[in-house]
Each structure stands twice: as structure tokens, then as C-alpha cells.
C-alpha positions in Angstrom: 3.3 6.1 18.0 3.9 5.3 14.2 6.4 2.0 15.1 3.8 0.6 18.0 1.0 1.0 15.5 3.2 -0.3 13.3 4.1 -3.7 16.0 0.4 -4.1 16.4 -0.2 -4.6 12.6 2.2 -7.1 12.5 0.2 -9.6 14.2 -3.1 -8.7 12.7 -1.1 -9.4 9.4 -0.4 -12.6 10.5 3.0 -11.4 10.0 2.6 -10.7 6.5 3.2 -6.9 7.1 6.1 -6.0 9.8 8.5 -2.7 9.9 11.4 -4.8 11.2 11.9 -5.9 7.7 14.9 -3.9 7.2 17.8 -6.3 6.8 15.7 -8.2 4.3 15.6 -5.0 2.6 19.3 -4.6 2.8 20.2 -8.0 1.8 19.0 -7.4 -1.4 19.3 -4.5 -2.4 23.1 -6.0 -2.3 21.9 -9.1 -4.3 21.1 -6.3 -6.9 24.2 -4.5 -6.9 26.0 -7.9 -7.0 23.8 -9.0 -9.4 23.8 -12.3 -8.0 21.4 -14.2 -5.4 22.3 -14.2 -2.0 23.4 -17.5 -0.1 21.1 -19.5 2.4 23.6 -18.5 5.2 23.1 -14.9 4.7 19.5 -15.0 4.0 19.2 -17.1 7.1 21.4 -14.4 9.3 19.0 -11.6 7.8 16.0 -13.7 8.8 17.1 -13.7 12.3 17.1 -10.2 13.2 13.8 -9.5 11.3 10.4 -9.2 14.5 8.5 -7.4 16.8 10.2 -9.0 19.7 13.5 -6.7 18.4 11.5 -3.7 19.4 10.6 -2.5 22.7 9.1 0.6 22.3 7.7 3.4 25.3 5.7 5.7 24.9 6.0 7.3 28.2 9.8 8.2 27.3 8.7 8.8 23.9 12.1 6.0 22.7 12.2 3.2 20.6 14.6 0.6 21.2 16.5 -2.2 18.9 17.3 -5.4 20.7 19.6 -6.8 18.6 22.5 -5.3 16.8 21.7 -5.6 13.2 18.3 -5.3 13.6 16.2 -2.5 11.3 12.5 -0.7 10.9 11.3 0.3 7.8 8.5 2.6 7.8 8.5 2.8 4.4 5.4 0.8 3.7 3.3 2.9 6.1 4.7 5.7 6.5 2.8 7.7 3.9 -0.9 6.5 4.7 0.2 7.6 8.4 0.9 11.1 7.4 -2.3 11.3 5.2 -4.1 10.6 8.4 -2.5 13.3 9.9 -2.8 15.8 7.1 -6.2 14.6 7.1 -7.3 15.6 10.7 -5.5 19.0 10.7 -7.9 20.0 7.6 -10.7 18.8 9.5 -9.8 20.6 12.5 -9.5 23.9 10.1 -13.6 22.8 9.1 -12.3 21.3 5.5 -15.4 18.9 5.3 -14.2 18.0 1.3 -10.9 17.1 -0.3 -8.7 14.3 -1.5 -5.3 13.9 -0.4 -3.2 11.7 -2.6 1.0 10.7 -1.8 0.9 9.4 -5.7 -0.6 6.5 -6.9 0.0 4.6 -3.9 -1.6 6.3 -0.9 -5.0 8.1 -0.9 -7.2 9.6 1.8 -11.1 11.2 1.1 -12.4 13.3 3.1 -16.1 13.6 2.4 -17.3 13.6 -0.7 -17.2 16.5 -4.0 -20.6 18.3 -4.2 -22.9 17.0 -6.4 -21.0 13.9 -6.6 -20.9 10.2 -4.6 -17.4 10.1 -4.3 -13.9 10.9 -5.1 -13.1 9.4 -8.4 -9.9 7.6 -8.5 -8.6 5.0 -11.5 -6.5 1.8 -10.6 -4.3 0.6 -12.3 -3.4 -3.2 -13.0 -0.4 -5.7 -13.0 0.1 -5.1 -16.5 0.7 -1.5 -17.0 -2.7 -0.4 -17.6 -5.9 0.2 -15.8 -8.3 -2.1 -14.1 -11.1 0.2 -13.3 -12.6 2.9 -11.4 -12.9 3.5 -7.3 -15.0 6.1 -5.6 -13.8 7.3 -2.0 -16.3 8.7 0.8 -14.6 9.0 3.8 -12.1 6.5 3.4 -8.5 5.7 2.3 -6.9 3.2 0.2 -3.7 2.0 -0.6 -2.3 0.3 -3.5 1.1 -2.3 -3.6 2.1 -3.5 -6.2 4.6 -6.1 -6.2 7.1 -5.3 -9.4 6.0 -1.7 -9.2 10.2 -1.6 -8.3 12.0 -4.7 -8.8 16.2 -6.1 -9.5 16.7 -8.2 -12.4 19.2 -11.5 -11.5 20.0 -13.7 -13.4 17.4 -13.7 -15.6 14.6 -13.3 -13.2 12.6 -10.6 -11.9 12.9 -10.4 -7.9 10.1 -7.2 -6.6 10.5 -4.5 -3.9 8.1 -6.3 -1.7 9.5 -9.3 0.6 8.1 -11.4 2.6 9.3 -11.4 6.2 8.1 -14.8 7.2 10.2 -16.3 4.2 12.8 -13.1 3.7 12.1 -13.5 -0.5 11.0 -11.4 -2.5 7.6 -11.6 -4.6 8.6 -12.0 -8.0 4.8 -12.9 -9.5 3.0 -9.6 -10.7 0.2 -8.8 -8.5 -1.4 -5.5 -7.8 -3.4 -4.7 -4.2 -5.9 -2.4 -3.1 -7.5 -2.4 0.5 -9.8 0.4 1.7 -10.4 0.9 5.7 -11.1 4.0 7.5 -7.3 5.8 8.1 -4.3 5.5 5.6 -1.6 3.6 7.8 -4.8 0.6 8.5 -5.0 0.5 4.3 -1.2 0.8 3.8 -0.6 -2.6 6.2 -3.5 -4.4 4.6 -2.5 -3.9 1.0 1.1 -5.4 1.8 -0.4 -8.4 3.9 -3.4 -8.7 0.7 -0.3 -8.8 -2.2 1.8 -11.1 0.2 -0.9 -13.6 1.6 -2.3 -14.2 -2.3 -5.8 -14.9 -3.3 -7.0 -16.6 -0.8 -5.5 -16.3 2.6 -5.3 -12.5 1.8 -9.2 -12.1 0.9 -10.0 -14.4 4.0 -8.1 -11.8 6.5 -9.6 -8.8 5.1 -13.0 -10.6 5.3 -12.3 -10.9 9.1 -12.0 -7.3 9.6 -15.4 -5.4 9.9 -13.5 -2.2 8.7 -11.9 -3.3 5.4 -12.0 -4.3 1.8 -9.9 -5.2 -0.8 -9.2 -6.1 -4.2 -6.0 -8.5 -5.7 -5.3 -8.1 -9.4 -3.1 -10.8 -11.3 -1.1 -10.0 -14.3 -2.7 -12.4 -16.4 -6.0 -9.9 -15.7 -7.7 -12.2 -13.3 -8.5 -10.4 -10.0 -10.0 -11.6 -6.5 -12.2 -9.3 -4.1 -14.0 -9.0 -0.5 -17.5 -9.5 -0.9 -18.4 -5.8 -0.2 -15.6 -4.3 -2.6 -17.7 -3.5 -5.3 -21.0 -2.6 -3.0 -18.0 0.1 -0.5 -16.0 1.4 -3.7 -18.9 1.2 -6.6 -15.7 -0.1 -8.2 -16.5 0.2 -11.8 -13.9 -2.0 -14.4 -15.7 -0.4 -17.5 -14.7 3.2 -18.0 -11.3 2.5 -18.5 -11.9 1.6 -21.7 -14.3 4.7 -23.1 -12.8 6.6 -25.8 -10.4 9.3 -25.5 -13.5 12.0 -26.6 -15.5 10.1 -23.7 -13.1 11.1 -21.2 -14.1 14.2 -18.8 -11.9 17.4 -19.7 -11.6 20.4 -17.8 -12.9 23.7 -19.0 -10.1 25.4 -21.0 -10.2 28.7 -18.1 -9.8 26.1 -15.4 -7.5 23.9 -17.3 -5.2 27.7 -17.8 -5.5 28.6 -14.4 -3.9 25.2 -12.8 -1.3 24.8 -15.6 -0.3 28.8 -14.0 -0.8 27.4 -10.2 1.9 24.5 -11.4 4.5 27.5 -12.5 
């Protein structure tokens, strides 16, 4: 199920997100331990076993099948948002009408909303290290990519974790994306395809979909959203920058009680 959702995203991407990126992956992960770039012949043999039309999955036989020897998935940029979704509708099959399921940083999911409150608060952070602003979640998930989250020095330059299938490089310019849709594995394909199509191919796709917003944050602080980004998240850049002794604190019993639940 996971690797033909998966196929499908790969074309409403316009390739920009695909699972069959594995022997890009691979490629460089040995440029990094070589600590040199790899040639045009190998990046060219790596590009050739990298699309959809490598998989034939069937679901009747529950099987996935590789076409070509050498060819790879990599579920690891979806793979989280589809297990929030999961998580998610076991708690609402148990009635759990409010909670907040987070894998990190990276992959959130809401389910309703805290009483008394609009939303699920969640910060963002930016392509510098710090914080671009505050979200709030009702029934939705986001994801957020950033492109040097993880990246391999070489010679001098820094390559990210994130590659592009349709080219087989790496990003190396320091971008972070958010895109909110309604399940995790729809918000984990479209923040890949946001950081990878850039500013304005990215925005346009996202624009496309009735179900989606997103937001694309450049190092240099400049950032880039949907039209309804702001309206669907309230997103908020100010309170980043309040005060320490403005920032909300748990009451010390509660505060005890979680730092026991952690032991």
C-alpha cells in the first residue's frame, strides 16, 4: 500500500518526490566516504535505474516487484507521515477526539484541537538554525524538509541529504519546507517536491491542489507561501522573538510529574 501511494505521488510531484531514489542515495553516500564527487558515468548509471516504471507493484498478492537489478525504494521520506496516519486512526477508532502526534521535528499529525484552544501550537524552525514562526494544527498534518538538515562536505562544498531524482544531485542551497494537507504521507511528499521545485514551481503545484499549503524558507530569511498559508495555519512569525519571561512555562507540579513519566 505504502510503495503504490508512494508511485502515485510521484507523478503528482512532477517527479520531484519518488521512492525509487535509492541508488542516488547510495551514490553518494560513497561520494562522502570517498570524499570526492562522483563521475558523470556513475551518476548517469545511477540515474538509470531511478522510476516508477522499475516497480510493479500488486496488491492482490500483497508483492512488490524491482524490474531492474540495481534498482532501490526509499521510504524514508514518507515513511513516518504514513505511520502517523496510522497511529492517528487507531486513536480515533479508541474515541481519542484530541492529541498531537509528532515523529520529531519533521512529521506532525493533529487530531482535533486542545480545549479551550484553536489549535495545536507547534514552532518552525528556519534555514538558519533558528525559528521562523509559529503554526497551529486542527485536524491536519505537516511536514517539514529541510535540505542541509543532513549534508557531506566535498571538497569544500556543502552537498544535502535531499536529491533530486530528475537531475540525481543533491540540493546544496539552504532551504526549509513546510506543507500542510489532510494525512502525514500527502504532507511528507509535498514538502520534498516544495524544497526541490523552489519558489515558484513549488508554490504553483501546491496552489493546484485543493487540499494543501505550504510555506518555503530561504537561508538568507526570505520565505515564499500559498495564498491560504497564513489564513489554514494562523502562522504567526512574531512570537519567536518574545522574551524568555514571555514564554509559556508549565506549572512546577506538572512540570515534576512529566520529568518522573521521562524516568
Amino acid at each position: 500500500e505504502l510503495t503504490e501511494l508512494s508511485i502515485g505521488y510521484t507523478q503528482l510531484t512532477r517527479g520531484a518526490f519518488d521512492v525509487t531514489v535509492g541508488p542516488l542515495v547510495v551514490l553518494w553516500l560513497e561520494a562522502e566516504r570517498a570524499g570526492r564527487l562522483p563521475s558523470a558515468e556513475a551518476l548517469a548509471a545511477a540515474r538509470s535505474r531511478v522510476g516508477p516504471a522499475w516497480v510493479g507493484v500488486d496488491r492482490a498478492a500483497s508483492t512488490v516487484e524491482l524490474r531492474l537489478p540495481g534498482a532501490m525504494l526509499d521510504l524514508g521520506g514518507i515513511a513516518k507521515g504514513w505511520t502517523l496516519d496510522r497511529l492517528a486512526g487507531k486513536l480515533r477508532e479508541a474515541g481519542v477526539s484530541r492529541a498531537l502526534l509528532a515523529f520529531g521535528q519533521s512529521s506532525i499529525c493533529a487530531l482535533g484541537k486542545p480545549a479551550g484552544w484553536d489549535g495545536w501550537g507547534i514552532l518552525l524552525g528556519d534555514a538558519s538554525g533558528g525559528f521562523a514562526g509559529t503554526a497551529q494544527l486542527d485536524d491536519r498534518s505537516i511536514s517539514v524538509s529541510g535540505s542541509l538538515g543532513q549534508y557531506a562536505e566535498i571538497a569544500g562544498r556543502r552537498y544535502g541529504h535531499v536529491i533530486d531524482p530528475r537531475t540525481g544531485e543533491p540540493l546544496t542551497r539552504a532551504r526549509v519546507a513546510a506543507a500542510l494537507a489532510a494525512d502525514g504521507a500527502r504532507a511528507e511528499a509535498l514538502s520534498k517536491a516544495l524544497l526541490i521545485l523552489g519558489e515558484r514551481d513549488g508554490i504553483e503545484l501546491l496552489e493546484s491542489l485543493p487540499d494543501a499549503e505550504g510555506i518555503l524558507i530561504d537561508e538568507s530569511g526570505a520565505s515564499w507561501q500559498t495564498s491560504g498559508w497564513t489564513r489554514e495555519t494562523r502562522f504567526s512569525p512574531d512570537w519567536p522573538g518574545a522574551s524568555p519571561s514571555a514564554i509559556p512555562t508549565l506549572p512546577a507540579d506538572l512540570a515534576a510529574d512529566r520529568a518522573r513519566a521521562r524516568r
